[in-house]
Backbone as a printed PyTorch tensor [residue, N CA C, xyz], in Angstrom:
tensor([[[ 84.6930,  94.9290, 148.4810],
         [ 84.7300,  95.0320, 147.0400],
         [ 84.3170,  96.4430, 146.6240]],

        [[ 84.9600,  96.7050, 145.5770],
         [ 84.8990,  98.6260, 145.4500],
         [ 83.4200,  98.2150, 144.4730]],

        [[ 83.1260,  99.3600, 143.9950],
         [ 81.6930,  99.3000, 143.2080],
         [ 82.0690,  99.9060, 141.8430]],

        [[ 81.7610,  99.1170, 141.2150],
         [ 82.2130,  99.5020, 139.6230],
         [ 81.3420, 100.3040, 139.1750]],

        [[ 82.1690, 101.3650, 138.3550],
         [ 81.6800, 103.0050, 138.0030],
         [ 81.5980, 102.6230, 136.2520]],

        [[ 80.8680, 102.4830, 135.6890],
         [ 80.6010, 102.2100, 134.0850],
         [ 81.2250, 103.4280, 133.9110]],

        [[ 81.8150, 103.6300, 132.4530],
         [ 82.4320, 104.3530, 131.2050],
         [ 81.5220, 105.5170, 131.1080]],

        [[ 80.1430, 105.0020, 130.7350],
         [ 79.5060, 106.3860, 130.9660],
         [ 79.8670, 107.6560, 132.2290]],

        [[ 79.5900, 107.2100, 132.8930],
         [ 79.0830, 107.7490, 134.2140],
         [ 80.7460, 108.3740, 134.9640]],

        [[ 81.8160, 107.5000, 134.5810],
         [ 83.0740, 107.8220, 134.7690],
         [ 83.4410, 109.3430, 135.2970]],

        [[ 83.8790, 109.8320, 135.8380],
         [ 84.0150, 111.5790, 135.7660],
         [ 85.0880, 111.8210, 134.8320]],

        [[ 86.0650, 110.4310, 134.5870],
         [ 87.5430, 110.7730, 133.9180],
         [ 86.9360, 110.9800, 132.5120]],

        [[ 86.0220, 109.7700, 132.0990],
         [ 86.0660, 109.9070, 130.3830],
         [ 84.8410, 110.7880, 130.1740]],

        [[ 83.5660, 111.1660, 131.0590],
         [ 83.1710, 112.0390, 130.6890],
         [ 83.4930, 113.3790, 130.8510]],

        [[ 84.7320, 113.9720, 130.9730],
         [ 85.6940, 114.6540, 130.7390],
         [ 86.4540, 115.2630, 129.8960]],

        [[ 86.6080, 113.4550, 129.6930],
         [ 87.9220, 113.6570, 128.4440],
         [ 86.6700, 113.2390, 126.9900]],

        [[ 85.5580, 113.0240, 127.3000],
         [ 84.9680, 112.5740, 126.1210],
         [ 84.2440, 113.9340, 125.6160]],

        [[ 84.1060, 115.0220, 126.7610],
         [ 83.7100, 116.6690, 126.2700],
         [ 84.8150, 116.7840, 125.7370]],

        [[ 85.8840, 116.6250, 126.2420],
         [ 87.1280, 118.0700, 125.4450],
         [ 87.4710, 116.8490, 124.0850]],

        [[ 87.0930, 115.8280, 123.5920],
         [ 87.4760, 115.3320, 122.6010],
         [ 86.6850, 115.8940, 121.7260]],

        [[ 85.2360, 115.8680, 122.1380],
         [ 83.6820, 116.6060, 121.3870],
         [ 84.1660, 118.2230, 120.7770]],

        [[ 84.6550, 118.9400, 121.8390],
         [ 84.7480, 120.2240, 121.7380],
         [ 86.0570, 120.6890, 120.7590]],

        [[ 86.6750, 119.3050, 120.6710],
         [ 87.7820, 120.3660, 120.2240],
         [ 87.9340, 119.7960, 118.3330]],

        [[ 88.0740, 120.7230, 117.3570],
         [ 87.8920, 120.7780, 116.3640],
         [ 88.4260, 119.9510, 115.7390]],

        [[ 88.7790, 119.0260, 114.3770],
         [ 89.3100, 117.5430, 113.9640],
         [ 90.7070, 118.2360, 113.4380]],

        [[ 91.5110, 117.7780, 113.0830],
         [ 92.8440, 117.7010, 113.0670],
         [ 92.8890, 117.5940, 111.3440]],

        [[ 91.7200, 117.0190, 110.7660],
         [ 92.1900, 116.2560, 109.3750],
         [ 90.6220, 117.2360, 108.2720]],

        [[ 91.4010, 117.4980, 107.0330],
         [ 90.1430, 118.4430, 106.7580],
         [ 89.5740, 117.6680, 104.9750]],

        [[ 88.3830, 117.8610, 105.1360],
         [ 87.9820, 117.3920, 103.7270],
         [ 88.5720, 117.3590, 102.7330]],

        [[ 88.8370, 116.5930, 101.5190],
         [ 88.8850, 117.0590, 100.6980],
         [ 88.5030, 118.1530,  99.7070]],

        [[ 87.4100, 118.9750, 100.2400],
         [ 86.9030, 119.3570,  99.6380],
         [ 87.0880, 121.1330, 100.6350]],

        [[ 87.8790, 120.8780, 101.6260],
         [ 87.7460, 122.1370, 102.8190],
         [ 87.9770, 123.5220, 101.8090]],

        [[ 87.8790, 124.5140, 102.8910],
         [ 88.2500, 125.9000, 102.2120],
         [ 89.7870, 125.6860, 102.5470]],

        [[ 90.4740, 126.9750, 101.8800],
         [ 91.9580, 126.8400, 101.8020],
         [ 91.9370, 127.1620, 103.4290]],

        [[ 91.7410, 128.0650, 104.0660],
         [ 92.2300, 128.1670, 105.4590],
         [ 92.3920, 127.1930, 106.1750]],

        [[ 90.8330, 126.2290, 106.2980],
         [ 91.3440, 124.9210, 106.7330],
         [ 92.0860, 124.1950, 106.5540]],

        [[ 92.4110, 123.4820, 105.0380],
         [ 93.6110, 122.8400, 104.4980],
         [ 95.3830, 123.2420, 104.9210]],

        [[ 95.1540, 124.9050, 105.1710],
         [ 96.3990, 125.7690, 105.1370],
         [ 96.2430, 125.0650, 106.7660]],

        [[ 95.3650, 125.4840, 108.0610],
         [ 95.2950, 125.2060, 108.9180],
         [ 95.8850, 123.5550, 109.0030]],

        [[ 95.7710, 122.6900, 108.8200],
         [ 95.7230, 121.4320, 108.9680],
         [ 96.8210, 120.8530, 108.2360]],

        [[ 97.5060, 121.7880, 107.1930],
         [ 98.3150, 121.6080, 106.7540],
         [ 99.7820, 122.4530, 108.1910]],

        [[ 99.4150, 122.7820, 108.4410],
         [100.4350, 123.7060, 109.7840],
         [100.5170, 122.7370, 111.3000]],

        [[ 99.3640, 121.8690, 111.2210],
         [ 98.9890, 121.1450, 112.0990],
         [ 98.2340, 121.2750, 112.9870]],

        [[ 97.2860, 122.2690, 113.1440],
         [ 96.2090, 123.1530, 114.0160],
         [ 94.9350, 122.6570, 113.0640]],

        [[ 94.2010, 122.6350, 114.3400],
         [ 92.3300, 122.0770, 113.9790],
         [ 91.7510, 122.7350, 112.4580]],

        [[ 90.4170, 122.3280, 112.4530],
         [ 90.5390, 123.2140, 110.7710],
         [ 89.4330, 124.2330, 111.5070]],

        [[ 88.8230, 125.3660, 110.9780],
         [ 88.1070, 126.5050, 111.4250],
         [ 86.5990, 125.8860, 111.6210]],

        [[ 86.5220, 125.7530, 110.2370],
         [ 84.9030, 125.1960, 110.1930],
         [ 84.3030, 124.2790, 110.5170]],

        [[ 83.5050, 123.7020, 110.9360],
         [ 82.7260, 122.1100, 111.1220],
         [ 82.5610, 121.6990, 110.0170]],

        [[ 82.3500, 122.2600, 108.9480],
         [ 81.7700, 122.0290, 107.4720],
         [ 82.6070, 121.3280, 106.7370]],

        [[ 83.8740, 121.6670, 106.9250],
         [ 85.5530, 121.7050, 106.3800],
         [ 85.8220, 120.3840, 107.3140]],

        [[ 85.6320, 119.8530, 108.5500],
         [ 86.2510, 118.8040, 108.9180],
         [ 85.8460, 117.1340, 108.2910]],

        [[ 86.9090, 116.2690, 107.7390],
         [ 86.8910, 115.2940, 107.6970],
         [ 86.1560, 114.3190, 108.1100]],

        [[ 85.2970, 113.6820, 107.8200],
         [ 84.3060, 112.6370, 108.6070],
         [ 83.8590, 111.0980, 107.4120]],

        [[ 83.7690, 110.4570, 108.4520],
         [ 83.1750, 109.3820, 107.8400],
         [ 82.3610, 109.2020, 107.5770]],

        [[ 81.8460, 108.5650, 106.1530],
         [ 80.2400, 108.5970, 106.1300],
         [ 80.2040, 106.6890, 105.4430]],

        [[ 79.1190, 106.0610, 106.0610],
         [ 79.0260, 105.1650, 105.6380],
         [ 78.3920, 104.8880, 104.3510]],

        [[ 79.0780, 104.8930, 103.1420],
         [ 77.8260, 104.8730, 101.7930],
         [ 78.6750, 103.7570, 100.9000]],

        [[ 77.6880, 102.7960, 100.6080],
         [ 78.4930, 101.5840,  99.5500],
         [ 78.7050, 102.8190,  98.7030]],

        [[ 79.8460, 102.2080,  97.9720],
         [ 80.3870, 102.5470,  96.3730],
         [ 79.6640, 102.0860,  95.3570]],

        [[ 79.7550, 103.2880,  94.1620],
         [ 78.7860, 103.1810,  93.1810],
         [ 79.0500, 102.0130,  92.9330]],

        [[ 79.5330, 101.2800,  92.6570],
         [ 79.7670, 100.0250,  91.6330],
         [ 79.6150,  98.8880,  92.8230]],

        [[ 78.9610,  99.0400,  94.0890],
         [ 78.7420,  98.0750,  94.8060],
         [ 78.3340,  97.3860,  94.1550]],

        [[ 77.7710,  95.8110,  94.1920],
         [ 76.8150,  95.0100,  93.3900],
         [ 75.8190,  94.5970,  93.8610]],

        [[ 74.7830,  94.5000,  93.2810],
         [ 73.3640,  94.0760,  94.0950],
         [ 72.9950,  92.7260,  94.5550]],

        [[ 72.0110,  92.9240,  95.3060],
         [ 71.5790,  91.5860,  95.8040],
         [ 71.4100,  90.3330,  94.8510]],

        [[ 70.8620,  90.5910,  93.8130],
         [ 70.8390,  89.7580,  92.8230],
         [ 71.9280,  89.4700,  91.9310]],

        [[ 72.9900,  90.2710,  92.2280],
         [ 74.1990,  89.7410,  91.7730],
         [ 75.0880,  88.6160,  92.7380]],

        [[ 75.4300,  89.4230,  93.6580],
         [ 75.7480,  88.4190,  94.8050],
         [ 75.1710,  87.0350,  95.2890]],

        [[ 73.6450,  87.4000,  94.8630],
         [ 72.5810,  85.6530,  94.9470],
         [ 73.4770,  84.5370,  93.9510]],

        [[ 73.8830,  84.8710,  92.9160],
         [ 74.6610,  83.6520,  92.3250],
         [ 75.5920,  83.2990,  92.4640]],

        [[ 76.5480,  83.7760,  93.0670],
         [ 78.1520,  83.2850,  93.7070],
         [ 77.7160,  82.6130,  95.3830]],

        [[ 79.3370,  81.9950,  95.5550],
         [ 79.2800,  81.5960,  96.3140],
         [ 79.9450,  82.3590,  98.0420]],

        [[ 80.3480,  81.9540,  99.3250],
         [ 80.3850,  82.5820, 100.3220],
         [ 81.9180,  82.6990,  99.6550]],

        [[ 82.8670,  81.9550,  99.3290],
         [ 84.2710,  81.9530,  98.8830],
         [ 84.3690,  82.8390,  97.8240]],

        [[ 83.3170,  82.8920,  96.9760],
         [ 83.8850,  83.8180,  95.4130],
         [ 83.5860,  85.2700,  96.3930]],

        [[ 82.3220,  85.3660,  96.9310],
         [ 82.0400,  86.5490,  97.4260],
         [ 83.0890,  87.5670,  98.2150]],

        [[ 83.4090,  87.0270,  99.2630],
         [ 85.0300,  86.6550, 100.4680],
         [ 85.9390,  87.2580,  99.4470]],

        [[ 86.1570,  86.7480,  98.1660],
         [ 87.4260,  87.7440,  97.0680],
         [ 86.7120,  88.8880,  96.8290]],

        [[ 86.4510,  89.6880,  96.5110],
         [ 85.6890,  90.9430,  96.3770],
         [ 86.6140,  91.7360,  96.9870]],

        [[ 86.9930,  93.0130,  96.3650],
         [ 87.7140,  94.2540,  96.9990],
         [ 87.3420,  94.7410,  97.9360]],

        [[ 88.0790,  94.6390,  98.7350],
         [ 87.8440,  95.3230, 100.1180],
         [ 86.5840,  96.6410, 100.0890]],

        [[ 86.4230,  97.1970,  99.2410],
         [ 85.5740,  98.5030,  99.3630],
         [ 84.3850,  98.2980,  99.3170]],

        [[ 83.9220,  96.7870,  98.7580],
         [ 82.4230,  96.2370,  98.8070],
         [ 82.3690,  95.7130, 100.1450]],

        [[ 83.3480,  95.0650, 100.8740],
         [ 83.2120,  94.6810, 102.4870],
         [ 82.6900,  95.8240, 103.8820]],

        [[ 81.7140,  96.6440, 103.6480],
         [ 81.2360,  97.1580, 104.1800],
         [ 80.5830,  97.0270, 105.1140]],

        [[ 79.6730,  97.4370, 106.6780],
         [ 78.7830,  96.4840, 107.3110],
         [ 77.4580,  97.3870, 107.0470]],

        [[ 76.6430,  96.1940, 107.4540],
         [ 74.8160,  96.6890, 107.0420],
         [ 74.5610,  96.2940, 108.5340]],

        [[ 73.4380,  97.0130, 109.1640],
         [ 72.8830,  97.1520, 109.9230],
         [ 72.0260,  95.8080, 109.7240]],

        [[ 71.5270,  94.8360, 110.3640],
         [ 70.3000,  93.9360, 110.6560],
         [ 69.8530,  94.1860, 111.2260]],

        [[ 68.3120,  94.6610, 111.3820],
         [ 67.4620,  95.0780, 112.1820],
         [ 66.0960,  94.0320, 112.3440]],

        [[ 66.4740,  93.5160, 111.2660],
         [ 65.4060,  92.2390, 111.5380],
         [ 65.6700,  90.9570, 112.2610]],

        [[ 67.2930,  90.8870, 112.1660],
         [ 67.6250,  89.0880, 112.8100],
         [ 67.4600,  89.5200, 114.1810]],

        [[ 67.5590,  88.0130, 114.5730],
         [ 67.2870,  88.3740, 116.1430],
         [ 68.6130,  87.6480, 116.7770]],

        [[ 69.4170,  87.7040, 117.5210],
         [ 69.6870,  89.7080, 117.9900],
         [ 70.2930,  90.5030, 116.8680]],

        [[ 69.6340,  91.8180, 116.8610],
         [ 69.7860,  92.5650, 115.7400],
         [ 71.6150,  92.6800, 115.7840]],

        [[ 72.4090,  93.1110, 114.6930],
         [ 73.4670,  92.6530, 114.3840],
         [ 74.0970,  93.6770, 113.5430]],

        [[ 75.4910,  93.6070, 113.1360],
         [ 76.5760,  94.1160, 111.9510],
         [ 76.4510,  93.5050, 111.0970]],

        [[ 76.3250,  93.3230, 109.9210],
         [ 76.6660,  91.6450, 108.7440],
         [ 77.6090,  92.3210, 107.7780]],

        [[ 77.6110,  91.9550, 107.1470],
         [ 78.7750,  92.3280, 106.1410],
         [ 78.0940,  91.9420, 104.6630]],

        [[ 78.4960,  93.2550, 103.9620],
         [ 77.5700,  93.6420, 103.3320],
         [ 77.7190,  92.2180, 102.0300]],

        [[ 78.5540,  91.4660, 101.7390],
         [ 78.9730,  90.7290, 100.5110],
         [ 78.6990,  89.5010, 100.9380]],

        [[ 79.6190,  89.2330, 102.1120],
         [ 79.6700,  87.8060, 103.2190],
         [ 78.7940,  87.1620, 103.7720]],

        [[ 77.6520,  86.6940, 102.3970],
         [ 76.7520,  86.1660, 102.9470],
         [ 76.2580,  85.2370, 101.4640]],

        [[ 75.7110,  84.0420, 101.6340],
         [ 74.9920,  83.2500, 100.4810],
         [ 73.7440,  82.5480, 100.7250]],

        [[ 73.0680,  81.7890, 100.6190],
         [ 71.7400,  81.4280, 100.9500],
         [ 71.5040,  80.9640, 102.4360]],

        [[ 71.4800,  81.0740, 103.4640],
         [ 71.2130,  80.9360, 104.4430],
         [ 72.5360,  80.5940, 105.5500]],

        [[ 73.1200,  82.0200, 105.0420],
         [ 74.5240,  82.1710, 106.0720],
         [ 74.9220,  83.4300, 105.5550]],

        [[ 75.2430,  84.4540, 106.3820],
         [ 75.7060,  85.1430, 106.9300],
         [ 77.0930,  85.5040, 107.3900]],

        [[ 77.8350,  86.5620, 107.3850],
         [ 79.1740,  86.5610, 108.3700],
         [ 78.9810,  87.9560, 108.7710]],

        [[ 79.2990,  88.1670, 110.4010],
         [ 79.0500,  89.1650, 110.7960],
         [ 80.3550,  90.3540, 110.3650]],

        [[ 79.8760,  91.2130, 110.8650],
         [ 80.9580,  92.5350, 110.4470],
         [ 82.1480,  93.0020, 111.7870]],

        [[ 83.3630,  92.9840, 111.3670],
         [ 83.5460,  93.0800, 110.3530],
         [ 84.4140,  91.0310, 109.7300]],

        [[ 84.0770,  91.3140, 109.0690],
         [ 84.5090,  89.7520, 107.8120],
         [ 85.8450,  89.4490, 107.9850]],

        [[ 86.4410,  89.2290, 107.0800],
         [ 87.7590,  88.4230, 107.3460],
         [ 88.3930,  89.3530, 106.7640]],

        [[ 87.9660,  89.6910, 105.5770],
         [ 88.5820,  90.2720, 104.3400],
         [ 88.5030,  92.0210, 105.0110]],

        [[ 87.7290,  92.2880, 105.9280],
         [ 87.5550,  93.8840, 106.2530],
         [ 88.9940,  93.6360, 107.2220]],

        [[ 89.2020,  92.7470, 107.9500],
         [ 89.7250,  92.7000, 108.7090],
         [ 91.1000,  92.8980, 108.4210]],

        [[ 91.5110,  92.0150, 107.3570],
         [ 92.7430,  91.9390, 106.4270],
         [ 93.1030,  93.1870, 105.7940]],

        [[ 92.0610,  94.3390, 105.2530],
         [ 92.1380,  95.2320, 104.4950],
         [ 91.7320,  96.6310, 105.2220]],

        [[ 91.5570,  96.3760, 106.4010],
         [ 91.6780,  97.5430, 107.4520],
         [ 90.6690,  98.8570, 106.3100]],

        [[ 91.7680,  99.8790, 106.3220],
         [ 91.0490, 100.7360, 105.9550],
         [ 90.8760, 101.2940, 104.5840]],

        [[ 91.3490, 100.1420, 103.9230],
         [ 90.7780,  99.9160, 102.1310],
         [ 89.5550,  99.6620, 102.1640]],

        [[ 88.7450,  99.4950, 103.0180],
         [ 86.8130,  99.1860, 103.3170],
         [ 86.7200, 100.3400, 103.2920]],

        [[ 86.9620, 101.4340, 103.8190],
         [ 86.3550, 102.5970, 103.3120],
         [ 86.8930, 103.8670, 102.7310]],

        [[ 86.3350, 103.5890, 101.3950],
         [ 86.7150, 104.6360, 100.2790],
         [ 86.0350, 106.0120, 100.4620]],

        [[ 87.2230, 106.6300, 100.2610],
         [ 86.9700, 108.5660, 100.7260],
         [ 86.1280, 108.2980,  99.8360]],

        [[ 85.1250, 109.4400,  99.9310],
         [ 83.8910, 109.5900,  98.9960],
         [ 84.4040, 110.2860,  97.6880]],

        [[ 85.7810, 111.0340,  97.4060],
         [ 86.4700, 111.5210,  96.1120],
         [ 86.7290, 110.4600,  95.6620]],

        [[ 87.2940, 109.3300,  96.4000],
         [ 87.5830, 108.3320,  95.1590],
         [ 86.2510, 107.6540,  94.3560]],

        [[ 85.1120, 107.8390,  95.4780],
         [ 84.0250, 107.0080,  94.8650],
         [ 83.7950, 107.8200,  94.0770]],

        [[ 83.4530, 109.5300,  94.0200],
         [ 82.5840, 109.9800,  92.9240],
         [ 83.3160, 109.6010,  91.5790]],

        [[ 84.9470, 109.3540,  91.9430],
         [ 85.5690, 109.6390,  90.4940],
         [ 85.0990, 108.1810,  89.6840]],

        [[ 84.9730, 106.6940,  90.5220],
         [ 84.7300, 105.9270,  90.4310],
         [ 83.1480, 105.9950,  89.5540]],

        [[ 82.5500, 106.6800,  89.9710],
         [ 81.4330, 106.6800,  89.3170],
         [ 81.2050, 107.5590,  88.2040]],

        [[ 82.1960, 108.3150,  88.4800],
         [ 82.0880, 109.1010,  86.9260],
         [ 82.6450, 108.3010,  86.0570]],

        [[ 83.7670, 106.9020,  86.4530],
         [ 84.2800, 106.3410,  85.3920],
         [ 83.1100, 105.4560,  84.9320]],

        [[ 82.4550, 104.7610,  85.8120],
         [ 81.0070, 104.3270,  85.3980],
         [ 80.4260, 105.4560,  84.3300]],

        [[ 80.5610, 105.8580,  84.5630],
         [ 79.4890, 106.3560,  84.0460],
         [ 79.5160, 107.0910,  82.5110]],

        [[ 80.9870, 107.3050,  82.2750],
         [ 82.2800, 107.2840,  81.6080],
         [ 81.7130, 106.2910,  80.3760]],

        [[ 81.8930, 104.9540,  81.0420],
         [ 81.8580, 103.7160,  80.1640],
         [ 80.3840, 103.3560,  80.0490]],

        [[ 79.4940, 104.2880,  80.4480],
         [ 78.1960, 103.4670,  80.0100],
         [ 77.9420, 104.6260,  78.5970]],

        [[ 78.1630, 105.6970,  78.7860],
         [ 78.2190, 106.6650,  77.8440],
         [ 78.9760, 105.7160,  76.3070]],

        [[ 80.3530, 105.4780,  76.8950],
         [ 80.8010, 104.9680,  75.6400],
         [ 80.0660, 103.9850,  75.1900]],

        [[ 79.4410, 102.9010,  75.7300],
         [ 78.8070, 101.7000,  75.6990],
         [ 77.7630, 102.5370,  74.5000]],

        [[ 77.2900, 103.7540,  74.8510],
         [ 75.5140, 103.8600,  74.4600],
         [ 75.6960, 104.6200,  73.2890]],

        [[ 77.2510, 105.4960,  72.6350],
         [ 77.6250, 106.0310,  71.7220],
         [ 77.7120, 104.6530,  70.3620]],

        [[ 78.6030, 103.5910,  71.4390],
         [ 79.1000, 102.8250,  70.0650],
         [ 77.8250, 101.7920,  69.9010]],

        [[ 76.5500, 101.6960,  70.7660],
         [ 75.4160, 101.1790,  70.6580],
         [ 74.7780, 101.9550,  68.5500]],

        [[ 74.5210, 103.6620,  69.3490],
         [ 74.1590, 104.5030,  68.3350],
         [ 74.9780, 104.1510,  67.0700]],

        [[ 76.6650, 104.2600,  67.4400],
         [ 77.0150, 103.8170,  66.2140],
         [ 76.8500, 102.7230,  65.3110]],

        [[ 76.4180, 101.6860,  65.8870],
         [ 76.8760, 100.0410,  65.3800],
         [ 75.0100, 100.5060,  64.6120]],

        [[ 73.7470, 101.3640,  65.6240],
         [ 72.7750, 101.1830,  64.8160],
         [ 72.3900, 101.8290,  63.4870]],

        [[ 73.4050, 102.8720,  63.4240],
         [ 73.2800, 103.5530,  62.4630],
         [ 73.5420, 102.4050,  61.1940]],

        [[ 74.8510, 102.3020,  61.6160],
         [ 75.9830, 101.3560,  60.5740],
         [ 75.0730, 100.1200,  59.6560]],

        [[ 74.3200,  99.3330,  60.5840],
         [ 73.1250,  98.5820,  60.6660],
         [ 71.9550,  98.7760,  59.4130]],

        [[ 71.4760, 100.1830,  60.0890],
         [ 70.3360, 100.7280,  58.8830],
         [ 70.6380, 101.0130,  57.9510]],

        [[ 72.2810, 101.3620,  57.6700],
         [ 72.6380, 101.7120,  56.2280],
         [ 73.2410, 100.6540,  55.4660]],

        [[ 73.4590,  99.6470,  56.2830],
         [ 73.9560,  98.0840,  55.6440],
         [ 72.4200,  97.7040,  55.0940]],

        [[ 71.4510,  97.6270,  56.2400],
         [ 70.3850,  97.1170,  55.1780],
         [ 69.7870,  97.8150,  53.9780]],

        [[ 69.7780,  99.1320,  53.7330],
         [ 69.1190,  99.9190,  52.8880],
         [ 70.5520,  99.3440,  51.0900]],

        [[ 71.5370,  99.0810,  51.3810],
         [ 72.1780,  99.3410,  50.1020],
         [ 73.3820,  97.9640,  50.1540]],

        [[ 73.9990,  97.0660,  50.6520],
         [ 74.4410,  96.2060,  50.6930],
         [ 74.3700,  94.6120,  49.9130]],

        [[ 75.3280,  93.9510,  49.3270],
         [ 74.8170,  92.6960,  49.3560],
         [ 74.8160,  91.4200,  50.4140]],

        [[ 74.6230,  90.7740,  50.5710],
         [ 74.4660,  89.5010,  51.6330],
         [ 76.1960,  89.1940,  51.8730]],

        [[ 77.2190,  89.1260,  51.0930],
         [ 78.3850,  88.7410,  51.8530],
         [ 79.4630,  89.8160,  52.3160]],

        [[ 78.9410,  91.2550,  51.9380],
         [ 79.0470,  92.4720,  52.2530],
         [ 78.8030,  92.7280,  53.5780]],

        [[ 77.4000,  92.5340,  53.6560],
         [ 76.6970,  92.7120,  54.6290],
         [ 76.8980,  91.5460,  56.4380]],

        [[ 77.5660,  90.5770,  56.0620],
         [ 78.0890,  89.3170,  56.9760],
         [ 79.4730,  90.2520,  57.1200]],

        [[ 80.1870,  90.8490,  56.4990],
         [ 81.1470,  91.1100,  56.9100],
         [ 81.2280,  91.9880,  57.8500]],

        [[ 80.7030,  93.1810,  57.5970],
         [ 80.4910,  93.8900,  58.0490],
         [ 79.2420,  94.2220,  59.8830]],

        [[ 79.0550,  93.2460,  59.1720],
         [ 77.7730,  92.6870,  60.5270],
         [ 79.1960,  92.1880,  61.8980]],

        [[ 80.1320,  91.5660,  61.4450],
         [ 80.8590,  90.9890,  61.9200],
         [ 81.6320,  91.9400,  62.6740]],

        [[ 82.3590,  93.1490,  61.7380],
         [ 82.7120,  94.1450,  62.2200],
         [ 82.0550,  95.3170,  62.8370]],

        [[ 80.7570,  95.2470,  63.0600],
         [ 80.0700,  96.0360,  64.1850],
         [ 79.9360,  95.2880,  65.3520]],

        [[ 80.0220,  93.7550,  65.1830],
         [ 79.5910,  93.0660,  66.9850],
         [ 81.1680,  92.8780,  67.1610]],

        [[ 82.4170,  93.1820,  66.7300],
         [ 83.8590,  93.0600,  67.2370],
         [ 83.7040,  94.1220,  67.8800]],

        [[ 83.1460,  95.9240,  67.4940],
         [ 83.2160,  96.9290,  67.8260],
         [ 82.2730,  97.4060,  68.9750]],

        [[ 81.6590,  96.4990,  69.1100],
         [ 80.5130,  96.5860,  69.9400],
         [ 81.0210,  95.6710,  71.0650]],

        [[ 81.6260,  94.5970,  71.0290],
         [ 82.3690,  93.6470,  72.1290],
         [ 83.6870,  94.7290,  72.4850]],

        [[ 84.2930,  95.4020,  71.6950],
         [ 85.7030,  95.8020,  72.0280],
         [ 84.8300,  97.0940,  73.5770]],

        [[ 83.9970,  97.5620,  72.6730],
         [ 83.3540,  98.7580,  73.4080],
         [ 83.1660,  97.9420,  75.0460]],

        [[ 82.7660,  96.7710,  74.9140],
         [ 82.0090,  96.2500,  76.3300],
         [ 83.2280,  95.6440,  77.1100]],

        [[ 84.2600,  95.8910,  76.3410],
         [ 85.6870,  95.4520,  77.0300],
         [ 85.9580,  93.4280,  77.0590]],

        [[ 84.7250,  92.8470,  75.8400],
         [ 85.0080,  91.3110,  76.1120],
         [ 85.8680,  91.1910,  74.3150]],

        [[ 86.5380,  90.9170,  74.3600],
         [ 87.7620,  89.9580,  72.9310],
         [ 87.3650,  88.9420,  72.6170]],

        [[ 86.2790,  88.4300,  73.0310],
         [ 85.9720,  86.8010,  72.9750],
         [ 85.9910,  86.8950,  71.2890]],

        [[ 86.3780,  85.8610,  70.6820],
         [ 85.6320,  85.2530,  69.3190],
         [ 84.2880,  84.9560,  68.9350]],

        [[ 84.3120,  86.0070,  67.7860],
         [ 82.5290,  85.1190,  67.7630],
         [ 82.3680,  83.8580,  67.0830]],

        [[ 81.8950,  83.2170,  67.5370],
         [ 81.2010,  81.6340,  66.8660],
         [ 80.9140,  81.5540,  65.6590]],

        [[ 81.0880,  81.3430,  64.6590],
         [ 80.3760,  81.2240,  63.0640],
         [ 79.5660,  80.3730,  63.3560]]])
């Protein structure tokens, strides 16, 4: 029986696993200098280390928190866009583990990657340009949220200072439509 040579120790792949190390990435940031881009755009490595393409594992701004996810279920969770299906490190279960960052409800778990990572390949991870833009749109809409807040309070203090009572219902009415339109819900309000 021959004697089995592990992957490490290999002479072939620790070989081929230097000249993979050594040789510069093929694909360049979004964010590279033009030489690199020009480079990589020609089909040659990019110059810089700085400039090369890499993965970084970071939820997306608009991930949702633990306490959001605590009230749904393992099925509502499972629908979630691929870009929240991320994996988390467990360092506490025993044996420490992948989990998946959504795919989980009160005392269950699904390891990483999930069903839905699986299905959605490489829609799980969003270039970090799409996230910042993502979060500028957050951030976009909390602005608007906190403008038409200011507005509706202004509107408010000057309804009470000079108004009468069925003036004032009307208009009350038409600051929480403007204030719902702002939060993106149409619902009807209740009389």
């Amino acid at each position: 029986m021959a004697p089995s040579i592990s992957s490490d120790t290999d002479p072939f792949w620790v070989e081929n696993r230097a000249k993979f190390l050594a040789e510069k990435s093929t694909s360049a940031d979004p964010s590279a200098c033009g030489t690199c881009r020009g480079n990589v755009a020609a089909g040659e490595p990019v110059e810089h280390d700085e400039c090369a393409q890499r993965a970084t594992l970071l939820h997306v701004p608009d991930h949702p928190d633990y306490e959001i996810l605590a009230g749904f279920s393992l099925e509502e969770n499972a629908k979630l866009p691929a870009r929240f299906h991320v994996p988390v490190f467990d360092d506490l279960g025993k044996p420490n583990s992948w989990l998946c960052a959504v795919c989980w409800e009160e005392g269950t778990v699904t390891g990483w990657p999930c069903a839905t990572a699986t299905k959605y390949g490489t829609q799980v991870f969003s270039p970090q340009h799409e996230a910042e833009t993502a979060q500028a749109k957050l951030i976009g809409s909390a602005n608007d949220m906190r403008a038409a807040i200011a507005k509706a309070t202004a509107q408010l203090r000057e309804l009470q200072s000079a108004e009468p009572d069925h003036a004032k219902a009307a208009a009350l009415y038409e600051i929480e439509m403007g204030l719902r339109h702002a939060a993106g819900t149409q619902d009807e309000v209740a009389a």
